[in-house]
C-alpha positions in Angstrom: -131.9 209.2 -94.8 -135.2 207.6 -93.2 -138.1 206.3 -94.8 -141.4 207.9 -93.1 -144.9 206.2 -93.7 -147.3 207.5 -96.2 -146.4 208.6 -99.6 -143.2 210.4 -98.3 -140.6 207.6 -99.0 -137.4 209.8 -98.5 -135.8 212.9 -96.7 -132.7 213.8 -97.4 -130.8 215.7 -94.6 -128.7 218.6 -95.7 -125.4 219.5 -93.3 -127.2 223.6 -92.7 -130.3 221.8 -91.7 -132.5 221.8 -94.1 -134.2 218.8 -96.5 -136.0 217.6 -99.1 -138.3 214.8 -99.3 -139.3 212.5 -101.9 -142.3 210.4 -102.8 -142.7 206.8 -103.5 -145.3 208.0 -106.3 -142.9 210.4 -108.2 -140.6 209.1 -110.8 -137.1 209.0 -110.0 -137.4 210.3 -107.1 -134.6 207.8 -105.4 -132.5 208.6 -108.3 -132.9 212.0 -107.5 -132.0 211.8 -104.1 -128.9 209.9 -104.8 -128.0 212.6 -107.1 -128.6 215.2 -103.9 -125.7 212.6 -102.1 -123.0 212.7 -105.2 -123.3 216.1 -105.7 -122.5 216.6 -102.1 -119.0 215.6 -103.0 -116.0 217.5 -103.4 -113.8 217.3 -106.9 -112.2 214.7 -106.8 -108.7 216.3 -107.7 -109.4 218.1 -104.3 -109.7 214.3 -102.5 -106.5 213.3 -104.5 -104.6 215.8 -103.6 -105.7 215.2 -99.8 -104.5 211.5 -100.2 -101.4 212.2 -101.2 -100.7 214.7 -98.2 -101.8 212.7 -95.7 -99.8 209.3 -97.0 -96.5 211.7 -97.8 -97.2 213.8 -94.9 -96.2 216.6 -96.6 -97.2 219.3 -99.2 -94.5 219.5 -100.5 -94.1 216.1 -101.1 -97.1 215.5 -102.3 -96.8 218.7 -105.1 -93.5 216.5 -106.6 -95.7 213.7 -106.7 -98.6 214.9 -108.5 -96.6 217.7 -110.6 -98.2 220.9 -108.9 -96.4 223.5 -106.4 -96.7 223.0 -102.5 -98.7 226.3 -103.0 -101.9 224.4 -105.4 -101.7 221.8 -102.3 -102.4 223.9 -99.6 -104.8 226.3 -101.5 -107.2 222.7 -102.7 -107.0 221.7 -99.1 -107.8 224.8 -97.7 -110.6 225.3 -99.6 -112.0 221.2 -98.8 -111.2 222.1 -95.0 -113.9 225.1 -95.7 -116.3 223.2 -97.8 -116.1 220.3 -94.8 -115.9 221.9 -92.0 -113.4 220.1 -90.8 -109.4 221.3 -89.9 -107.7 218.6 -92.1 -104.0 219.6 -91.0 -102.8 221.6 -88.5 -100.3 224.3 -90.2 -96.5 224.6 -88.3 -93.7 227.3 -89.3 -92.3 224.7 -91.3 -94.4 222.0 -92.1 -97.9 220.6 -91.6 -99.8 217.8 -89.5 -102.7 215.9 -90.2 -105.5 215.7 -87.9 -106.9 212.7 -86.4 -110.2 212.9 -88.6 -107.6 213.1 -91.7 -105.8 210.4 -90.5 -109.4 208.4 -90.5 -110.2 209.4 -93.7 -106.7 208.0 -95.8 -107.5 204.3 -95.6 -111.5 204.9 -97.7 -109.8 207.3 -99.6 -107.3 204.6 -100.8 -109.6 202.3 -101.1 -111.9 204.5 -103.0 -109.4 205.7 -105.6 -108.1 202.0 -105.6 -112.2 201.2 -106.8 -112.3 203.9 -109.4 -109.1 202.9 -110.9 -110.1 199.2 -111.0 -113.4 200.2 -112.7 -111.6 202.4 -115.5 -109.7 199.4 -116.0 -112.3 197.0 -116.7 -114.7 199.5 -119.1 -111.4 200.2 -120.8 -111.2 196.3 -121.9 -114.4 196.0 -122.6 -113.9 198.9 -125.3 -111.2 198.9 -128.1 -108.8 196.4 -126.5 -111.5 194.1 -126.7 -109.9 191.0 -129.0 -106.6 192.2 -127.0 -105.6 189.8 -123.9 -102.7 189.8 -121.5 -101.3 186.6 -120.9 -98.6 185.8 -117.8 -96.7 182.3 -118.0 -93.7 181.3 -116.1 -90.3 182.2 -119.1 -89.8 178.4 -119.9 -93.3 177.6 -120.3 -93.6 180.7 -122.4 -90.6 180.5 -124.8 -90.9 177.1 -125.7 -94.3 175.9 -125.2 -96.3 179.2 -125.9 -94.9 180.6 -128.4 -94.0 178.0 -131.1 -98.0 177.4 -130.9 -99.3 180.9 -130.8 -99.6 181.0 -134.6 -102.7 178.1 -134.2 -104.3 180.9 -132.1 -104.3 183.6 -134.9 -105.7 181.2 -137.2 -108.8 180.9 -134.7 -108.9 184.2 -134.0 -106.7 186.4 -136.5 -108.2 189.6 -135.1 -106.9 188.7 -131.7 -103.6 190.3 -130.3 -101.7 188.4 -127.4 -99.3 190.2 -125.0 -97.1 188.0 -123.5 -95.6 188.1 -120.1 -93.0 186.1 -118.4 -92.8 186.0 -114.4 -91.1 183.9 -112.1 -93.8 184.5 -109.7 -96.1 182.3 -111.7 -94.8 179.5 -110.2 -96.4 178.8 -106.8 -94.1 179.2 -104.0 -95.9 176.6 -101.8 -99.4 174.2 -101.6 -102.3 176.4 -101.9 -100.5 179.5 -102.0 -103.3 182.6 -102.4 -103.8 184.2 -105.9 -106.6 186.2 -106.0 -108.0 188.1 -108.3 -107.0 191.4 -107.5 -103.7 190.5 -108.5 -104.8 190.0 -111.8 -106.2 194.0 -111.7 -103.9 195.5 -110.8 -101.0 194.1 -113.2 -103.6 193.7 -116.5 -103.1 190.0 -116.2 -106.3 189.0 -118.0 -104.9 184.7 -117.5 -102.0 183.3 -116.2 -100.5 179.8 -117.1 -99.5 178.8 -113.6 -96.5 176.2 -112.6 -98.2 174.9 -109.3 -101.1 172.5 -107.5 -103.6 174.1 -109.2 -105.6 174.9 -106.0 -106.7 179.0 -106.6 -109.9 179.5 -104.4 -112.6 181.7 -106.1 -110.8 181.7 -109.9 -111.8 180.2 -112.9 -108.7 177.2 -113.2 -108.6 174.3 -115.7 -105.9 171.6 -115.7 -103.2 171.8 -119.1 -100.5 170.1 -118.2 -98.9 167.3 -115.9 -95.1 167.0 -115.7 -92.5 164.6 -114.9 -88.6 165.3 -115.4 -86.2 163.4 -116.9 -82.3 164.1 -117.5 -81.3 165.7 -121.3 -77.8 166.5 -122.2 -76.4 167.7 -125.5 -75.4 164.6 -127.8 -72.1 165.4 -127.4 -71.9 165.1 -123.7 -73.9 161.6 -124.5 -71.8 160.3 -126.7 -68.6 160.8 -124.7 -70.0 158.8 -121.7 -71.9 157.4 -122.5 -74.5 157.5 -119.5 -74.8 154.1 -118.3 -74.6 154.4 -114.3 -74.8 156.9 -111.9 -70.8 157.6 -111.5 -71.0 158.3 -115.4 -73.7 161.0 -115.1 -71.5 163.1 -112.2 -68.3 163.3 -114.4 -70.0 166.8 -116.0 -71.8 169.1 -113.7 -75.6 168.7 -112.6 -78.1 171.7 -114.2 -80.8 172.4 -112.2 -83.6 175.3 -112.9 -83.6 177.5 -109.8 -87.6 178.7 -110.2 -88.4 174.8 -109.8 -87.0 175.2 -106.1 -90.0 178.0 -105.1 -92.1 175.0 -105.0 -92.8 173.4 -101.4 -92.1 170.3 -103.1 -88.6 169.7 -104.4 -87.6 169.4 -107.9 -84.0 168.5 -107.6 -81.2 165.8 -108.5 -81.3 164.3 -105.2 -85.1 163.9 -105.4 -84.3 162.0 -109.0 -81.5 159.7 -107.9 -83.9 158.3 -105.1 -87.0 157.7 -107.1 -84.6 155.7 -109.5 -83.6 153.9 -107.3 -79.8 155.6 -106.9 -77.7 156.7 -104.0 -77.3 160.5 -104.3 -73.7 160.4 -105.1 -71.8 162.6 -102.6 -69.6 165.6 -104.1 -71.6 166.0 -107.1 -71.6 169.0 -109.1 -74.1 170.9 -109.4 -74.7 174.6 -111.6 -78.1 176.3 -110.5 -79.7 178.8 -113.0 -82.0 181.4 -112.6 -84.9 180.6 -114.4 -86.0 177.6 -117.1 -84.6 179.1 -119.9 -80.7 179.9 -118.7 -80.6 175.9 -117.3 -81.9 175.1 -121.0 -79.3 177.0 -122.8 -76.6 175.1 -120.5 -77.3 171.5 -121.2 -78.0 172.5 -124.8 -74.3 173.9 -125.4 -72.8 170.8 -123.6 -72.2 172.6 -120.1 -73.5 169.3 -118.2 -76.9 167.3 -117.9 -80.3 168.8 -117.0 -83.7 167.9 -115.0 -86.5 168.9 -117.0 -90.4 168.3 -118.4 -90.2 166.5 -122.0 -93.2 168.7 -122.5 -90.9 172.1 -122.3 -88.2 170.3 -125.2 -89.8 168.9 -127.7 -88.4 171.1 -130.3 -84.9 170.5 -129.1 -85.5 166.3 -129.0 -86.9 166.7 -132.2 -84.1 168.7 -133.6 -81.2 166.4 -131.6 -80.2 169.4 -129.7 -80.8 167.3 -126.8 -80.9 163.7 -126.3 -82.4 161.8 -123.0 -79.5 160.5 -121.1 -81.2 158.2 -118.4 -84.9 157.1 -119.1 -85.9 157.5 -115.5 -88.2 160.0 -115.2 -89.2 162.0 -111.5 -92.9 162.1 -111.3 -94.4 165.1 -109.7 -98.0 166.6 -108.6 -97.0 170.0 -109.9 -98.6 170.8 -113.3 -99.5 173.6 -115.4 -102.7 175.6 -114.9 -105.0 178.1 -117.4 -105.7 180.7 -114.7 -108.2 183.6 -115.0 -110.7 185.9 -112.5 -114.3 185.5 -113.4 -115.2 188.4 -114.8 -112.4 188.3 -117.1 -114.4 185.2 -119.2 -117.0 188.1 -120.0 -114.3 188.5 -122.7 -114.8 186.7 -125.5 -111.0 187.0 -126.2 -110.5 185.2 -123.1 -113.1 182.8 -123.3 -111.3 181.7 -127.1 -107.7 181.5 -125.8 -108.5 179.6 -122.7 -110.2 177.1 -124.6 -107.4 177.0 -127.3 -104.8 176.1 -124.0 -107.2 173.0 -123.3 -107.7 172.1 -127.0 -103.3 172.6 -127.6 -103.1 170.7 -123.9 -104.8 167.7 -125.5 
């Protein structure tokens, strides 16, 4: 498509030779030749159904994928190969394979359906969903700091609906770890509360939380102590949170006993949980002594299901993070619960 002097502007160039041209002085004359361009292109169940062969390598895998026979897949491709121009797969006794200028074609047609599916995605929340937002928080966090405060949102914003997820991978596996926002498309993550540094180049981040850990038990694990030294604490086993250890720096016992000034005792026992929530659920039913954020408890402190056994607490430069692309604070949904995080942070 060139652009000649005069008041010619445009030419378009049609594959049997021939073309049209269009004038700077008529009306929608680019918009018509754009039009020329899309209607060029074939359905695009044809181009899905060429996708699929060529990453399966197979019609007939390709028909069990999409639902269809092996016989729909070869008759859409046949026809695209005659509307192109172009062999697409080269037919065998048995089965089929795909030409070089296929092969070419599979990574833009990925990418292309990959676009298209990102784009439904975003008018769709923009549409009825539009007081609806997906939220993603490591299961501690969630459970027991999220939830008992939810009902604070609703009173902001009763039309609202939150969807609440809980992932381990919220918590950053190391320093400046990468989270970008095509993450957050392609699992309907419209904000994340991440456990981390709170580095996360080119998304919207604002600080919530800052943690330190201190030891809980169960009172009755206090009581028979009672927890005076450091051969006291190590006569029940150690609970430690497994998720914490993803972290490049170490949330662990043997961190704790140094910063308070204690020789890691040697032989210590020590039960590792899964996530947050099993490690909880331990100390609370008196199964040994746990290394954990006050922040995270408060309703078991408050309630005397746990009492602090040492008051040494393990500072850390981990903390929790309101996480969110850009274009996701065009939601007004969004916009309102992110500020509600810094206003409950506070």
């Amino acid at each position: 498509m060139n652009a000649p002097s005069g008041n010619v502007a445009w030419r378009v160039e049609h594959p049997n030779g021939t073309s049209a041209h269009f004038s700077k002085s008529e009306p929608g004359s680019i918009r018509a030749c754009l039009a020329v361009r899309v209607k060029r292109l074939p359905p695009l169940i044809t181009l899905r159904y060429l996708a699929v062969a060529l990453r399966t390598g197979s019609f007939a895998e390709a028909a069990r994928e999409l639902h269809v026979t092996s016989a729909a897949i070869s008759h859409q491709i046949k026809a695209l190969e005659d509307e192109l121009g172009v062999e697409l797969f080269v037919r065998h006794r048995r089965k089929v394979s795909p030409t070089a200028a296929a092969r070419a074609a599979l990574p833009i047609l990925e990418d292309g359906f990959s676009a298209l599916a990102d784009a439904v995605t975003q008018l769709r929340a923009f549409g009825e969903t539009k007081w609806i937002i997906t939220v993603c928080a490591e299961p501690l966090f969630a459970t027991k700091w999220l939830v008992p405060r939810l009902h604070r949102f609703y009173s902001r914003c009763p039309d609202a609906e939150v969807r609440l997820q809980t992932s381990q991978s919220s918590i950053d596996a190391k320093n400046g770890e990468a989270v970008e926002a095509a993450t957050f498309q392609k699992t309907g993550v419209d904000l994340a509360v991440r456990f981390g540094h709170g580095r996360y180049p080119d998304l919207e981040t604002s600080h919530l939380l800052q943690i330190s850990l201190v030891p809980v038990c169960s009172p009755a694990l206090a009581d028979d102590l009672p927890f005076s030294s450091c051969s006291s604490m190590i006569r029940y086993p150690l609970i430690s949170d497994r998720s914490m250890f993803r972290a490049s720096e170490r949330l662990s016992w043997h961190e704790w006993f140094r910063h308070s000034g204690l020789s890691p005792p040697e032989g210590y026992r020590e039960r590792v949980f899964g996530n947050g929530l099993l490690a909880l659920e331990a100390a609370a039913t008196a199964q040994g002594t746990l290394l954990t954020s006050r922040h995270l408890i408060e309703t078991e402190l408050d309630t005397g299901k746990l009492v602090i056994a040492l008051d040494s607490e393990l500072p850390c430069q981990l903390g929790y993070y309101a996480v969110c692309p850009s274009a996701s604070l065009a939601r007004p949904v969004v916009q309102a619960f992110r500020k509600w995080l810094a206003d409950e942070a506070r």
